[in-house]
KEZANU-79077 format. One record per residue (C-alpha): x negated, y negated, z negated. Coordinates in pm, whole numbers, padded with zeros to 5 digits, always signed. Example, Ala and Ser with C-alpha at 12.3 -4.5 7.8 and 13.67 -1.06 7.14 Angstrom:
BEGIN
-01230+00450-00780-01367+00106-00714
// end
This chain:
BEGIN
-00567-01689-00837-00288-01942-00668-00502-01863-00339-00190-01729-00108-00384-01426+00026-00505-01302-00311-00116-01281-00367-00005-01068-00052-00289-00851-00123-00194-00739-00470+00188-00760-00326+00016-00468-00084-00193-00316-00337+00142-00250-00528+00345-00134-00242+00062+00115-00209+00138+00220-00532+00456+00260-00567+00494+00449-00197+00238+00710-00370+00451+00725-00716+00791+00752-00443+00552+01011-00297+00438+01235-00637+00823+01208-00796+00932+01355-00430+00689+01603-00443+00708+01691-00836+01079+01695-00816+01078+01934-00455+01418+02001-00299+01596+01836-00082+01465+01474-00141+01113+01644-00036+01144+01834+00220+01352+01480+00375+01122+01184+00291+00810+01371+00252+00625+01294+00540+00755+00976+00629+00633+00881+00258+00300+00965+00387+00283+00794+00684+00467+00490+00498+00164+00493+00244-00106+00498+00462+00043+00239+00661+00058+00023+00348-00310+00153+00265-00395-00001+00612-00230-00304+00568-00418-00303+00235-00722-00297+00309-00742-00494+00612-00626-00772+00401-00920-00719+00182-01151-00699+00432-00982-01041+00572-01022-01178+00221-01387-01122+00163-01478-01232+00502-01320-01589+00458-01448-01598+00104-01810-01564+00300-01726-01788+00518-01637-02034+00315-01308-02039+00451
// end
């Protein structure tokens, strides 16, 4: 678990999450915070979700590898 790129990718995993809960208070609140951030909170969480996964997919192919 003191592997460096296990860290960043639950650093990711929880950006991911709280973008989404930034996301779902926004949208469960409405108004003028909503109608603002909405859709940049979107595109901010799939960016993360991105980010997220490649490093996933980074970290099972050097597991594989035996890197």
């Amino acid at each position: 678990m003191g592997d460096p790129l296990f860290i960043l990718i639950i650093l990711a995993c929880v950006a991911v999450v709280v973008v989404l809960m930034l996301g779902l208070g926004g949208f469960a609140g409405g108004g003028a915070f909503n109608k603002r951030n909405s859709n940049k909170l979107m595109r901010l969480r799939i960016i993360a979700q991105f980010v997220a996964v490649l490093l996933i997919v980074l970290y099972v192919y050097l597991r594989n590898s035996g890197g």
